[in-house]
Phi, psi and omega in degrees: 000121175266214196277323166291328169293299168324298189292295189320303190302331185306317205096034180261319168311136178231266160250148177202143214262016153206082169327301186290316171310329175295276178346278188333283228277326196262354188265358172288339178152238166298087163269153166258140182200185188209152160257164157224156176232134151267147227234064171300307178258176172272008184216170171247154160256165178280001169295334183284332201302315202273319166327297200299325190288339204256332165283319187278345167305290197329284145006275177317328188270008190098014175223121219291124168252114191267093165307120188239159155253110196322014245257006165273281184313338209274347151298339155275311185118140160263147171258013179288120180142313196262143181272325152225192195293126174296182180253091159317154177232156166294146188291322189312317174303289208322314173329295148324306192274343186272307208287328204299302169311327196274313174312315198270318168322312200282008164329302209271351186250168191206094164275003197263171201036179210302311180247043183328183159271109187244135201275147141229164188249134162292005177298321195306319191245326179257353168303314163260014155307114156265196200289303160340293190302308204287322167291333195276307207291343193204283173336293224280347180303321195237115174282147183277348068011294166332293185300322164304339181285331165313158196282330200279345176264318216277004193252006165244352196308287181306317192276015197065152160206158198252165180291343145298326173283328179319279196279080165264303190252027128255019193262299165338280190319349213261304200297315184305333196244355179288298188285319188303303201280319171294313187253344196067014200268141202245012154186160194238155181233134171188197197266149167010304183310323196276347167353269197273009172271345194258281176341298163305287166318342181297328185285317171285309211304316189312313196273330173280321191245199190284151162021070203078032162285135167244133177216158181201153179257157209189109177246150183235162185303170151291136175305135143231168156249183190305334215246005186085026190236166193270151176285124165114336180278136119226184195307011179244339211172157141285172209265089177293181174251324185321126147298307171285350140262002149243146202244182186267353169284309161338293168321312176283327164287306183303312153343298212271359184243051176275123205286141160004308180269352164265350189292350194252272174357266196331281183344309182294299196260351161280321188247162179271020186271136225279177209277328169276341188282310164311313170304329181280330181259010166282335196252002188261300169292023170232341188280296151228092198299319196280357216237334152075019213279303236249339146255000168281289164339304165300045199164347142277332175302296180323285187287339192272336188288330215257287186242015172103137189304324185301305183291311155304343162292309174280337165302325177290302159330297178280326184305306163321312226269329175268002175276305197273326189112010206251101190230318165024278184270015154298156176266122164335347164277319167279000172263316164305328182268323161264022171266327197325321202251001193277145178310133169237135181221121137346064192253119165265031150234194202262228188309150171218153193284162174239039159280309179315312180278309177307345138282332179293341186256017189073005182283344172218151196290333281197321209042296154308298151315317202275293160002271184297334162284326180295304182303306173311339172093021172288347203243155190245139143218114160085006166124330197252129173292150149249115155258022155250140200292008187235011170311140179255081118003100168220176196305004152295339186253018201257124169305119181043018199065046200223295178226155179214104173278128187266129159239140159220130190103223183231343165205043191242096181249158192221130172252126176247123162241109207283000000 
């Protein structure tokens, strides 16, 4: 199977505007081609993810990925998405957001050999483009008609748009026919949304550069799930790649808990595993679903790609570790991470009984409740019951001297921090 047969079994394909030209271009040998990000934030989230991954297939398959980073547009805005005007940012953010994203993309490249990965920023070439130039060299290229017909200006047309967001997609077009003439790169890849911004470049490269230049465009579906909820959000959030802000356990959960009906989908479009080891595990989620084997896979792959063998290990550790109640051995740091949402209560003194602490930290209404939880064998610390009512807490039950987790009941946890 080759690579455009691979991306179809995948679901990776949405559009592409010349499809038999493309074959012809990539069975001539090497191309180079690309995606981009703007770098709105200091992370990427996993809605970013499949464009990139879908390139490094590329990659994989022998063809050079220029990985771009906005630090021009990203001072404009795109307006695909959006209903109204972004909240311009400062060049020091964009900067700053710019260096953050180019770290975690090199997660994901194999920048060393004949077909490394090579990163840019568009800032390089259009930060000093002045007005002149960007109206005669590119504006006069593209009708205003052309442009109004896109989906992403024309669903903005009724609430407004500004003339900065307006010329967004020749700044793009800009970026396509910049990497053509420079980079050789010969087709751009991105998500559903970027239709006509791809396009658009297609367009400048058509008009600029001689005679019979080919270039081509190639878009992917949107992630959805099964149940109609949006992909990559839960009730905390989205799901970043920053580790301090999604931490890899975190990370690692939202993998292992992808329901059933999406997990071969994920599996497809997300991980680098062969076409038969994913059919074996499509048949494990028809055969035996509790057993969970095909998101458990999907959430080591995912986090080892994302943050490292080292981070999937300890992702693993805890998740094992709140599973059995072995909480012990944890490290403070895997407590921090598999804790993060949990009630916390401050205590700045030293030992305390833990009838006592258990009303001082909310965890029981009571005195009386606290009683009667210690005594029923309802309460936990660090993994182990306690039932005598005159237990004492002391710097023994404290993790590195840093926290000691209470559970009541079977899954109702409480952090005490010193």
């Amino acid at each position: 199977m080759n690579l455009l047969e691979d991306l179809h079994w995948r679901g990776i394909v949405y559009q592409q505007t010349d499809e038999e030209g493309l074959k012809e271009q990539l069975n001539s040998g090497m191309t180079s081609l690309y995606c981009g990000v703007d770098p709105t934030a200091d992370s990427m989230h996993i809605g970013h993810l499949l464009p990139f991954l879908t390139l490094r297939r590329f990659q994989n398959a022998g063809h050079r990925p220029i990985v771009l980073v906005g630090g021009a547009t990203g001072l404009i805005g795109d307006p695909s998405g959006k209903s109204e005007e972004r909240k311009l940012q400062t060049l020091d953010v964009i900067g700053h957001n710019v260096k953050c994203l180019q770290g975690q993309l090199e997660r994901i490249f194999d920048f060393e050999g004949k077909n490394g990965a090579v990163m840019v920023n568009n800032y390089d070439w259009a930060g000093s483009m002045d007005i002149v130039t960007f109206l005669r060299d590119y504006g006069k290229h593209i009708g205003i008609n052309y442009m109004l017909a896109k989906d992403t200006i024309a669903s903005r047309l009724e609430t407004g748009i500004s003339f900065t967001e307006f010329t967004y997609t020749i700044l793009q077009a800009i970026d396509f026919m910049h990497l053509y003439k420079n980079h050789d790169c010969k087709l751009q890849i991105g998500g559903s949304d970027q239709w006509g911004n791809i396009t658009s470049g297609l367009e400048l490269i058509r008009k600029t550069m001689p005679e019979g230049a080919k270039a081509y465009g190639f878009t992917i579906p949107l992630v959805t799930k099964a149940d109609g909820t949006k992909f990559g959000k839960t009730e905390s959030g989205a799901i970043w790649l920053d580790p301090e802000k999604t931490t890899p356990y975190e990370f690692y959960q939202f993998w292992i808990n992808t329901a059933d009906a999406d997990v071969v989908k994920y599996l497809k479009f997300f991980t680098f595993l062969s076409k038969e080891e994913i059919e074996e595990l499509e048949a494990t989620v028809i055969e035996a679903p509790h057993l969970r084997k095909a998101q458990k896979r999907l959430a080591e792959e995912m986090t080892k790609l994302i943050h490292g063998e080292s981070a999937l290990e300890q992702a693993q550790k805890i998740t094992e570790a709140l599973f059995s109640g072995d909480i012990k051995n944890l490290t403070a740091e895997e407590i921090k991470q598999g804790f993060k949402d949990v009630p916390t209560y401050e205590h700045k003194e030293g030992d305390v009984v833990l009838v006592d602490l258990l009303v001082a930290a909310g965890i029981v209404s009571s005195k009386r409740q606290s009683r009667e939880d210690v005594t029923n064998g309802a309460v936990y610390i660090n993994g182990e019951r306690k039932q005598a009512l005159d237990y004492i807490l002391t710097a023994e039950d404290r993790i590195e001297d840093q926290f000691t987790v209470v559970r009541r009941g079977k899954k109702k946890y409480f952090l005490i921090k010193y």
